[in-house]
C-alpha positions in Angstrom: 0.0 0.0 0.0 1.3 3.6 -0.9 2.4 5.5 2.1 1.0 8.7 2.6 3.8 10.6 2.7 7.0 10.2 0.0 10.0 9.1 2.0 13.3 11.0 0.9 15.5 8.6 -0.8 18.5 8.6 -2.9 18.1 8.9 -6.4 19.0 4.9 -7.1 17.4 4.0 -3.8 13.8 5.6 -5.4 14.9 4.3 -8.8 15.0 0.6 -7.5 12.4 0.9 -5.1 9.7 2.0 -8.4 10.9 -1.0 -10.5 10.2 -3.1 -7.2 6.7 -1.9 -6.6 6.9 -1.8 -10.8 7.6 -5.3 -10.8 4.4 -6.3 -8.3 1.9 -4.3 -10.5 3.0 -5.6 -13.3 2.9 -9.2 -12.4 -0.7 -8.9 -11.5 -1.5 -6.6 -14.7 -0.2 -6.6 -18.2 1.8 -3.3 -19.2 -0.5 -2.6 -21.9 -3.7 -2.2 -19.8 -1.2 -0.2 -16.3 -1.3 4.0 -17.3 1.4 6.1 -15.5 -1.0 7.1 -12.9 -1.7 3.7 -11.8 2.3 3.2 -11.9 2.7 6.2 -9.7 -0.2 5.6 -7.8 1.4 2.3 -7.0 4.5 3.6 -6.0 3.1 6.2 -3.4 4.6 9.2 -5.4 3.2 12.0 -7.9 3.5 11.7 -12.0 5.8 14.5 -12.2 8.5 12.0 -10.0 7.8 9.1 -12.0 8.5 10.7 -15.3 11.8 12.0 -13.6 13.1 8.7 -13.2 11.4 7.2 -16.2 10.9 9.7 -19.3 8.7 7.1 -21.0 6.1 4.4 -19.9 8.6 2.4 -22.2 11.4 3.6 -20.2 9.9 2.2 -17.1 8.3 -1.2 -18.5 12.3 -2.2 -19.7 13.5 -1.3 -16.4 10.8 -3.9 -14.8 11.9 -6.7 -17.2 15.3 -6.3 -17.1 15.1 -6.6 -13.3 12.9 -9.8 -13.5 15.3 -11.1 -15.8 18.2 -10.5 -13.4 15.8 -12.0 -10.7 14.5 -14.9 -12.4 18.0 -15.5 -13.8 19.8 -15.4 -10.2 17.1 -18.1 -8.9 17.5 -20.3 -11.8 21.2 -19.9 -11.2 21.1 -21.0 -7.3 19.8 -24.8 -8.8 22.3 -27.4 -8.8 20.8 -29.4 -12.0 18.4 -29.5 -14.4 15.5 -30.3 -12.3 16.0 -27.7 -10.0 16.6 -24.9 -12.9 13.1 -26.0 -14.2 11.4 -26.0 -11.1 12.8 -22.7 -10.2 11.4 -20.7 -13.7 8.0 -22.5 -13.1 8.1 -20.9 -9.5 8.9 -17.6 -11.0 6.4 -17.4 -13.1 3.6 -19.2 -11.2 4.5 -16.2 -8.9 3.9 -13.6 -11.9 1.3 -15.5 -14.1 -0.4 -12.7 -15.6 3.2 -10.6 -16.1 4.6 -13.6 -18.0 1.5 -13.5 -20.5 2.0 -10.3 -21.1 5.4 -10.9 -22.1 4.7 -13.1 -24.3 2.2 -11.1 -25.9 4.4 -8.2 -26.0 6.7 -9.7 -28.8 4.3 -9.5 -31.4 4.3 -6.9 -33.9 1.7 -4.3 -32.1 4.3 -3.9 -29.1 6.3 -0.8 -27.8 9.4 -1.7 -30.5 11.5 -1.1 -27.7 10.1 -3.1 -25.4 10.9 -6.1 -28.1 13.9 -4.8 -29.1 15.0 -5.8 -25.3 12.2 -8.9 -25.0 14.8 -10.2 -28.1 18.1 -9.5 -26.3 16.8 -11.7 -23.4 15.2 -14.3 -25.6 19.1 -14.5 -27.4 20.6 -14.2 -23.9 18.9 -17.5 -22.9 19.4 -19.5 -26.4 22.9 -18.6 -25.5 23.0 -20.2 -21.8 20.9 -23.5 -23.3 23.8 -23.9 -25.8 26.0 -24.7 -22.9 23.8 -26.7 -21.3 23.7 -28.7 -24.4 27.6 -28.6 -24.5 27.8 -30.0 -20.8 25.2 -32.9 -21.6 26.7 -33.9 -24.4 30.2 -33.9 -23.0 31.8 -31.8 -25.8 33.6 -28.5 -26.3 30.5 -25.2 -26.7 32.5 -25.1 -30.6 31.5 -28.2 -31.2 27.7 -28.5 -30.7 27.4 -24.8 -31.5 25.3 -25.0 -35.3 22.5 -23.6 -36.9 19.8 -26.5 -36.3 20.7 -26.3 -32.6 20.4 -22.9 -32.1 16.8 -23.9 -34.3 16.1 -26.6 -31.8 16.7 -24.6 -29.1 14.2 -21.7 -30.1 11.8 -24.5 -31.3 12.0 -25.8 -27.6 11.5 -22.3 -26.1 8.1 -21.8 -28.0 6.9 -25.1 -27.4 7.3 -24.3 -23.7 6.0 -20.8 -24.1 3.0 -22.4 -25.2 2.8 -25.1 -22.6 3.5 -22.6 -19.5 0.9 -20.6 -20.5 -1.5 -22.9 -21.1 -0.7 -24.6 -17.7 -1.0 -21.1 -15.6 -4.5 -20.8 -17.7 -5.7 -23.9 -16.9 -4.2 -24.3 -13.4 -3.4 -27.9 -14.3 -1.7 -30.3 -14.7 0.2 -30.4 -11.9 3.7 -27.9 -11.6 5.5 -31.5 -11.2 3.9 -33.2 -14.3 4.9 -29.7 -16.5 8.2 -30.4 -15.2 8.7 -33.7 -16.3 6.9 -32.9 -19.9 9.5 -29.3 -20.3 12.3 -31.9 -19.1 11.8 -34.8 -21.5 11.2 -32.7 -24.5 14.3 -30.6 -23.6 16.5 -33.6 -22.9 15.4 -35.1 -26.4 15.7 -32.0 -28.3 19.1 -31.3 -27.6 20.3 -34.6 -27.9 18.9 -34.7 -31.4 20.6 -31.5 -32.3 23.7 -32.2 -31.2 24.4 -36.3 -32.1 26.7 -36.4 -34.5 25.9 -36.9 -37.8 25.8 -40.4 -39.4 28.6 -41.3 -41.3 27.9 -41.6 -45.7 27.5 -44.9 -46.8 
């Protein structure tokens, strides 16, 4: 709840405290459907502030999702295998259902370009981690498996559980342990596929 008064903070200490409270509105509502008074309503402090700190709406949506990218990203990273990396993205965004959606939807063509422009720089940041992953399973140097169809496996795999994500946090089922066995499986599979060697000519 919005204090009454604004407490005097330093300028970074007020700029991370709005992409907190940013963060909170936003998983409960998509950006598309928030206006900067609701934002600064939120936050306990006048429009005039909020444009300060964030020129834009835009301005201020990017600095929300690049600091649930760092967040998810440093829980994922506290997991010890594969399982526990899984588990800990599902928790994330069981936690932000109706934030996720919304980023999903905000990569198609109608979105703030600058929202996607940094929605893409994530998306490549991840394919990028998953092509290690798919280096360590496999037991073989990152310039080895490194190739065009896995890099095309690996985005093939990040739609398919897009769609599956979504569809579970509409749906409220199956269970969070039965969507990690079926993300787990396909991912497993997928990069195996993409990075077996190829069969030798006969």
């Amino acid at each position: 709840m919005p204090s009454s008064k604004t407490t005097r903070l330093a300028p970074d200490e007020r700029r991370d405290q709005l992409v907190r409270r940013g963060l909170e509105l936003l998983s409960a509502t998509p950006h598309d459907q928030v206006s900067i008074e609701a934002i600064a309503r939120a936050a306990g402090i006048s429009k005039g502030l909020l444009y300060h700190y964030f020129p834009t709406k835009a301005d201020f949506v990017i600095a929300v999702l690049r600091h649930s990218y760092d967040e998810l990203t440093a829980r994922m990273e506290q997991a010890t295998d594969l399982d526990g990396t899984l588990d800990a993205f599902l928790g994330y965004v069981e936690e932000r259902a109706t934030g996720f959606v919304a980023v999903l939807n905000a990569r198609t063509a109608a979105a703030e370009p600058a929202i996607r422009v940094v929605l893409e720089e994530q998306r490549t940041a991840r394919v990028a981690g998953m092509v290690d992953l798919a280096a360590l399973l496999a037991g073989r140097p990152r310039e080895q498996v490194e190739s065009p169809l896995l890099t095309l496996a690996i985005e093939g795999w990040m739609g398919f559980c897009d769609s599956v994500v979504s569809g579970w946090l509409e749906r409220g089922e199956p269970s969070r342990a039965d969507v990690l066995r079926l993300l787990r499986e396909n991912l497993l599979a997928t990069l195996a596929t993409a990075t077996r060697a190829p069969a030798p000519a006969v």
